[in-house]
N, C-alpha and C positions, 0 to 999 in steps of 0.2 A: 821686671816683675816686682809688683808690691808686694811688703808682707808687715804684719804686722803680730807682736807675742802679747798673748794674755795671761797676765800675773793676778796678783789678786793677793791680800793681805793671810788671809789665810783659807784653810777647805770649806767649802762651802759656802762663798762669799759670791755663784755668781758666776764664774767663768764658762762655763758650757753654755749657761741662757746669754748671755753677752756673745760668745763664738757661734753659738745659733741665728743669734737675730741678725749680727753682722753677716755673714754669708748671705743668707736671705736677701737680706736689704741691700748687700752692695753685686744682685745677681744684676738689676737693672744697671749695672756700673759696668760689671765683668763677666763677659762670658765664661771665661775658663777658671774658676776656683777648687783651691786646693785646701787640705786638710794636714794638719800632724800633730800629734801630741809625743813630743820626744819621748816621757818616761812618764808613766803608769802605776797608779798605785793599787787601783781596783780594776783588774782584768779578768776575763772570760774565756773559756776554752771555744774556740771557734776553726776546723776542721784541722784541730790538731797543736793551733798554734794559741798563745796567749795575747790575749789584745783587749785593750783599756776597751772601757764599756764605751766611753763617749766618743771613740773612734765607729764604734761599732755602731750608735746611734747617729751619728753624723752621715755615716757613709749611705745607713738605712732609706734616712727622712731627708736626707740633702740630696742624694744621688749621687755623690762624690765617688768617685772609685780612682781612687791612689794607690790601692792594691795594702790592707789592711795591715799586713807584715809593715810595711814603710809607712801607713800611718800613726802607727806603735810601736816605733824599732825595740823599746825594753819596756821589760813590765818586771816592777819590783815584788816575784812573789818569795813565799817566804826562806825564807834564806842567805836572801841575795844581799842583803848587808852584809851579814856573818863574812859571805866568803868574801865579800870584795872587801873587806878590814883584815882579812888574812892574809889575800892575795892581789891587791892592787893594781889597776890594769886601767888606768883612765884612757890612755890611747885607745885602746880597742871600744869601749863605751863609744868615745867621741866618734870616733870611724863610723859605730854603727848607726849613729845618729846622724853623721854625714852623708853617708852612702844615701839614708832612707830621702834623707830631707833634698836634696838634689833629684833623686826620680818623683816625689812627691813634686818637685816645682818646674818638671820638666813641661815645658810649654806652655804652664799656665800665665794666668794675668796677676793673678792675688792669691796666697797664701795666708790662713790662718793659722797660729802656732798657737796652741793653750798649753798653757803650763801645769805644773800641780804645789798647791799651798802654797805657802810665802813666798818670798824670795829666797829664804837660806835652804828650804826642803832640797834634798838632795845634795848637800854637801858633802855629807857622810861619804861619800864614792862619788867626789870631785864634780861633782854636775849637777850644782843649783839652779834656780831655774832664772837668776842672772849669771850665771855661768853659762848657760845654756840658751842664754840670749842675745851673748857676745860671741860666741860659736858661731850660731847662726845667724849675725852680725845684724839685726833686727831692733826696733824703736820696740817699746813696751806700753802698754795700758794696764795702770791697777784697779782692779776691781776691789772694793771693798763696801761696809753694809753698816747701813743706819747710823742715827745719832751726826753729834756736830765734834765733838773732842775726840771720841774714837777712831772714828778715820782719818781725822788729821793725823794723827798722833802715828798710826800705824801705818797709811804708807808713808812718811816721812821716815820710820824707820827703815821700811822696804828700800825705798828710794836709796838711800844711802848704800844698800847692797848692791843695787843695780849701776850705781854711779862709782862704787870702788871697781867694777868691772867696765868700766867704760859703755855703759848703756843709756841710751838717752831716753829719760820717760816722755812720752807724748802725752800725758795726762790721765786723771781721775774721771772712773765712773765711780759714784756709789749707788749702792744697792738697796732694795729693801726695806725706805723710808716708806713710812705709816701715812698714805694719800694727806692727811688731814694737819700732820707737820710739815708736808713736802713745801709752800711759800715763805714758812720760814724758816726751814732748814738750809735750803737751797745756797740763798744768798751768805748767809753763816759759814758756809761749808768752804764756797767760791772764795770768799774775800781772805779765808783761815788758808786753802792750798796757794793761794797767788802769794799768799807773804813768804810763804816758800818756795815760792819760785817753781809752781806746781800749776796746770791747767786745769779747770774743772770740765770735765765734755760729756757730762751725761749725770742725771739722779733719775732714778727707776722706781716709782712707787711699789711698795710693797704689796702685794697681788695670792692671798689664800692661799686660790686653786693650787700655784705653783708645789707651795710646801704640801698640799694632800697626799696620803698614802693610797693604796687599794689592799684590797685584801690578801689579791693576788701577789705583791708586793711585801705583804708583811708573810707571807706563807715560804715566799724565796728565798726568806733571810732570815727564817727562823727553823725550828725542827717542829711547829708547831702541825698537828695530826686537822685533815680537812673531814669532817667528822660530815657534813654535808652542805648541799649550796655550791658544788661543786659549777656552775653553769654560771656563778654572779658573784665570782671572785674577781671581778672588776668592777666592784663598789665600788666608790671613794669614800675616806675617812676626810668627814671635817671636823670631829668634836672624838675625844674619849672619854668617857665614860664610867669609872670604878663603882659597882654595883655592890655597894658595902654601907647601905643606910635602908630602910623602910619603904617599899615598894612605894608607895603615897609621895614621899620625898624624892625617889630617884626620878619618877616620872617630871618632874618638873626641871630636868635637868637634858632631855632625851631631844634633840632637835633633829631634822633632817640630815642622815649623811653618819649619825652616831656611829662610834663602834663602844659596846657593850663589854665590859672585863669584868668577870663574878666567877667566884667558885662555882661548881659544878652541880655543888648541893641546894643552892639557893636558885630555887624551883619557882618562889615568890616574884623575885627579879628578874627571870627569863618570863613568866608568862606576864608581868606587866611590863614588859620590852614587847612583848606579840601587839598586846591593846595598843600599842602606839605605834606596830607599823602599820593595823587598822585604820585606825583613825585620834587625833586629837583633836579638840577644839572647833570639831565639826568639819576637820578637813585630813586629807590622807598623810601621815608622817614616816616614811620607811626609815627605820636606822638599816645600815650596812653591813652587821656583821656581829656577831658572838663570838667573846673568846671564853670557853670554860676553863678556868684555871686548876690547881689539883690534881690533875689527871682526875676527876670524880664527873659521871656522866649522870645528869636525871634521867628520870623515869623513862624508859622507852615509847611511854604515849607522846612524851614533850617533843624528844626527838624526832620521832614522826611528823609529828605540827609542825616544828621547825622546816624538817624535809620540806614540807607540801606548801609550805608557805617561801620555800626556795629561798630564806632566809642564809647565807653564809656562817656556817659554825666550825670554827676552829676550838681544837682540845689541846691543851700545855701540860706538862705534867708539873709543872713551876708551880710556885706561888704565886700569890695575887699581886703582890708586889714588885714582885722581879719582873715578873709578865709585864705588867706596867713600863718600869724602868726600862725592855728591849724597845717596848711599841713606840715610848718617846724618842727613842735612841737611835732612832733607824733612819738612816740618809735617803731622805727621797730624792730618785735623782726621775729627771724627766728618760722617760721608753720612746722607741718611734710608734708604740700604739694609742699614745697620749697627744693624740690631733689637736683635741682643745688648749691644752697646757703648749706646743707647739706654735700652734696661733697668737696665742696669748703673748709668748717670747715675740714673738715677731714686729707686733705691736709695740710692744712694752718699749723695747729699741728703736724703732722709728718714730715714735712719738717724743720719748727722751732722750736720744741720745745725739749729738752734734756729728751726725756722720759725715758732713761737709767737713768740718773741721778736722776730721782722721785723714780725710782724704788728703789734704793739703799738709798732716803733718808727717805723713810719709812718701 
């Protein structure tokens, strides 16, 4: 059985769209592929039990069924440092991690492990996630994002984690370079990991859609009130918007995909947000979504427009500021009902990335 672990420099750098498109792409290789994310940091209640989200997306959109339990044997919710710095117990972790990851690769061809953040994440209760790659006696891939000094710099740190455990890296993707630096980033990148005795096996141009939010999306992960629009809370957000200048001025700011952020009072800037999902420029521009901040509601005629115009309106009781600071702040991660974004991974990896070369290094 092959198997190969995905690390990555730190969260959000990449590992799910990497452990996506590999599965994908290596289905024409393998019939039988497997899944596991040993330890979790953002999980879901799922018929009782807690299980990492991207188990739960993987199992959805791939079809993989390892049986959710063993494709998430722990999920760090809260607490679970506390006691395990009280009460120490790595044997048991390991075990459970072993137990899972053994019926997870029962039969199969290839196994994908994703890790979570750096290398040192999960030390705190003995099972980093090169610790956790030496456990499951597995080659490693770092994923890491943009620039040319930056990710040398930091998987070379990583590396160093993984190789005081005895793990051998199979080489660098990086992530999330800007299409337009990507021929001359590339070579930079390549010649900077080989002096370290490091592979380059993939750069993934940096791709929007990926990072867009929906509304439905910022609605799950906030307390934010669905005030209406309740049918086209799967907008996407490609632009925000702070509605805190002179209607004349904000409209020049409003493109396809907006999401709108205004106190609740500013009546001005909601009804010159309507003219623009009319029309601008002599062509139709819809933004995506309202968020009234305030907790302050206009007029009940506005609302109704809004209604009928099935516009998406969230209500915060927040400031306009704060409100802001969640919407930036909010981790998009890809859903199995994001087909486009799905595809798009899929791509993005078989175009960039040397999956010949993975093949042969494991």
């Amino acid at each position: 059985m092959k198997k190969i672990f995905i690390a990555a420099t730190k969260q959000n750098d990449g590992k799910t769209t990497v452990s996506l498109g590999l599965i994908f792409n290596f289905r024409e290789r393998y019939e039988r592929i497997g899944f596991i994310k040993p330890i979790g940091q953002r999980y879901l209640e799922e018929d009782g039990l807690k299980v990492d989200e991207d188990s739960l997306l993987v199992e959805e959109v791939c079809g993989i069924h390892c049986g959710l339990k063993d494709m998430s044997p722990i999920a760090v919710e809260r607490g679970f440092t506390e006691e395990y710095i009280l009460h120490p117990s790595p044997r048991i972790l390991s075990g459970r991690i072993m137990r899972s990851f053994k019926r997870v690769c029962k039969d199969k061809d290839f196994v994908v492990i994703e890790g979570t953040g750096h290398a040192g994440v999960g030390a705190v209760f003995d099972h980093s996630n090169a610790a956790v790659a030496r456990l499951l006696g597995s080659k490693v891939i770092i994923i890491s994002s943009g620039g040319i000094g930056r990710p040398v710099d930091e998987v070379v740190l990583n590396k160093a984690l993984f190789e005081r455990e005895g793990v051998e890296v199979l080489g660098v993707i990086v992530n999330k370079v800007l299409p337009e630096k990507l021929d001359r980033i590339k070579p930079l990148v390549e010649r900077g990991l080989k002096r370290k005795g490091l592979r380059l096996l993939g750069v993934i141009p940096y791709n929007p859609v990926l990072s867009y939010s929906t509304l439905r999306q910022i609605v799950e992960e906030t307390d934010f009130e669905v005030l209406c629009g309740q049918g086209y809370l799967e907008n996407s957000v490609s632009r925000v918007i702070v509605g805190a200048m002179e209607p004349h001025d904000a409209i020049r700011y409003i493109v396809k995909g907006s999401l709108l952020i205004t106190p609740g009072d500013r009546e001005d800037i909601i009804m010159a947000a309507l003219g623009c999902w009319q029309r601008k420029g002599g062509r139709k521009l819809k933004i995506s979504g309202i968020i009234l901040t305030g907790g302050i509601l206009p007029a009940r005629s506005i609302v109704r427009l809004l209604d009928d115009m099935n516009i998406p309106v969230l209500l915060s009781r927040d400031d306009t500021y704060n409100v802001v600071a969640v919407v930036h702040d909010l981790t998009v991660k890809i859903r199995p009902q994001d087909r486009t974004k799905i595809q798009t991974v899929i791509k993005l990896v078989k175009d960039n990335v040397d999956l010949n070369g993975i093949m042969k290094g494991i």
